[in-house]
C-alpha positions, 0 to 999 in steps of 0.5 A, spaced: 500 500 500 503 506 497 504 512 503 502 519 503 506 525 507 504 531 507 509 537 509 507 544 511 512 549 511 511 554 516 513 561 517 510 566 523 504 561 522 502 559 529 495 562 530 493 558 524 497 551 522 491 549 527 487 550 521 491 546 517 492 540 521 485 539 523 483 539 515 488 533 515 486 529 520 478 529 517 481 527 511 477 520 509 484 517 506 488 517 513 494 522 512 502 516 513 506 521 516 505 530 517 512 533 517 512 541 519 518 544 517 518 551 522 522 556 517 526 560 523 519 562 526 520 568 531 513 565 534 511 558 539 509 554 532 513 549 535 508 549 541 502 549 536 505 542 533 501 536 537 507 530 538 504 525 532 507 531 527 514 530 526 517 537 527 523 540 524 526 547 524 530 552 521 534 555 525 533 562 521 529 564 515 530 560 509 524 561 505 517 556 503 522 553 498 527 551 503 522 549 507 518 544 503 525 541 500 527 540 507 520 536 508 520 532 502 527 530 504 525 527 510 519 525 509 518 517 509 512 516 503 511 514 497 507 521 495 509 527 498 504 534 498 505 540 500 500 544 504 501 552 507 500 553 513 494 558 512 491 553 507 487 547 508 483 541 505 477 538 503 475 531 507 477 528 501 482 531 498 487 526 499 483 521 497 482 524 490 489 525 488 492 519 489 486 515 485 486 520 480 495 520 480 494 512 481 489 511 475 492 515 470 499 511 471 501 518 472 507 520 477 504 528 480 497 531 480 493 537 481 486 540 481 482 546 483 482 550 487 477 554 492 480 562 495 476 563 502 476 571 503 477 573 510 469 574 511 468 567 510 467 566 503 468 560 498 469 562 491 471 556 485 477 558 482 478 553 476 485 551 473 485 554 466 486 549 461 492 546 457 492 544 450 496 538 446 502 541 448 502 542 455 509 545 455 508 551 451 501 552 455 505 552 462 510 557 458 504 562 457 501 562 464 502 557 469 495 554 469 497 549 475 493 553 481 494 549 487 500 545 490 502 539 488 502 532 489 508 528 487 511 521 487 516 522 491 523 519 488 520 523 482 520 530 486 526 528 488 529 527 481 528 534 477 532 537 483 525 539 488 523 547 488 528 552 487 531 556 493 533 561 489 526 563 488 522 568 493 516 567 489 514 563 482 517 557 485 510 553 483 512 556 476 518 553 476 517 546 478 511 546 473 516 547 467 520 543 469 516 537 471 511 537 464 519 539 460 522 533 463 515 529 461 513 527 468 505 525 465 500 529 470 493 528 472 488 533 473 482 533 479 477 538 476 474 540 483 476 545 488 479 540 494 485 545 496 482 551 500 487 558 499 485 562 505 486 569 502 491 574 507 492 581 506 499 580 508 501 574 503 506 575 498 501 571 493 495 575 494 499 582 492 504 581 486 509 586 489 517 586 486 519 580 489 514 576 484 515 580 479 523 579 480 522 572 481 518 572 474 523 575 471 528 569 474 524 564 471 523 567 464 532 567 464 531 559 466 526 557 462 523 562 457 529 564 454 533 558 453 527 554 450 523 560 445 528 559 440 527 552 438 519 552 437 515 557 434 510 556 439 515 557 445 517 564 443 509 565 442 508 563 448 514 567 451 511 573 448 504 572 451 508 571 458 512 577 457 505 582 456 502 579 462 508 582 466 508 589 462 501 589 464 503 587 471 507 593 471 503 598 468 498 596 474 503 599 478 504 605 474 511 603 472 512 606 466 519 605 464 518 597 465 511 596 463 514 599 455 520 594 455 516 588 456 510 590 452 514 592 447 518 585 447 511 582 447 510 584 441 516 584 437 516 576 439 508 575 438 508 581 432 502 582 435 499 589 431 492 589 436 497 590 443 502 596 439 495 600 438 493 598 446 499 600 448 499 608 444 493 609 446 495 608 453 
């Protein structure tokens, strides 16, 4: 029988992991083994962890990356899936992604998500879709919304998450895993809860998101557009989303130099007129 262990990376999150861990022991499929790797919190997190839970810790703060590395190192079961410490599971969850990894002969999974606003309610955020070719669609945007469910070895062996990456770290890993061909399975329904935070680096794009995707465009988009013409489209269309990013902030100079690159790669005359009539 196969073996499921759950990490959450902890980060001044005592006042919430509670949370986390009660959604994992309702789960209907019996977690094997929950690790929390408390990243160099200032708080009593140690103190929140029940003895049933493995805890590890940082000494000083390495970031979500390190900490889930840490985790997936240590951990013990065949599958490993990473939970945030603010976030939680629906009942079933666990029970979904492994049939639907195991029935798919595939070797990690994804699914739905569901956002909970800070007043308490559930909004259905749907993964988009990808077509026949899943790595130039990764490419474009990052349609893998919640955390994923790895076999283990398998995690291990494309290098687990990047520690060099402050954020877009999922991003990453995505690219990386569907590059590789490590075969996906998808669970079309919000069994992964994201508690939405004021305070979060995810809910607000700031520079750490936008330097990180910077990073993963250095890593990945540029070493791979010109050996297809789909992956320099799917570049462009990535680099117009940053441009946009950037003109939400008002930051001009950079939101031209990537809107201009976007079209230059895309020849795409539609965003030159959106971008003179700015």
């Amino acid at each position: 029988m196969v073996t499921v262990s759950v990490i959450i990376p902890s980060f001044q999150c005592a006042g919430l992991i509670g949370r986390a861990l009660e959604s994992l022991n309702a789960q209907t499929r019996p977690v094997d083994e929950i690790i929390v790797v408390d990243d160099g919190s200032s708080d009593n997190t140690g103190e929140m962890v029940p003895a049933s839970v493995r805890y590890l810790r940082h000494e000083v703060n390495r970031g979500v990356s390190a900490a889930r590395n840490t985790g997936a190192r240590e951990a013990t079961g065949d599958y490993v899936m990473f939970l945030d410490a603010d976030d939680t599971l629906v009942p079933d969850a666990i029970a979904k992604l492994l049939a639907a990894t195991e029935a798919a002969g595939a070797v990690w999974c994804y699914s739905d998500v569901c956002r909970v606003e800070p007043d308490g309610e559930i909004i259905p955020v749907p993964c988009g879709s990808h077509g026949p070719d899943p790595l130039a669609d990764i490419l474009e945007d990052d349609f893998i919304m919640s955390g994923a469910f790895f076999r283990r070895a398998e995690f291990l062996e494309v290098g687990m998450y990047d520690e060099n990456l402050k954020a877009r770290e999922d991003w990453d890993i995505d690219i990386r895993m569907i590059e590789a061909g490590k075969r996906f399975a998808y669970v079309s329904e919000p069994i992964y809860r994201y508690h939405r935070r004021m305070d979060s680096i995810t809910n607000a794009p700031g520079l750490t998101t936008l330097v990180a995707t910077l990073r993963v465009f250095d890593k990945h988009h540029r070493r791979l557009a010109p050996h297809h013409r789909r992956f320099a489209f799917a570049y462009g269309a990535a680099l117009w989303r940053l441009g946009a990013s950037y003109w939400e902030r008002r930051d001009v100079l950079p939101a031209l130099r990537y809107s201009a690159e976007s079209i230059v790669r895309q020849r795409s005359f539609r965003n030159l007129t959106r971008v003179l009539t700015r």
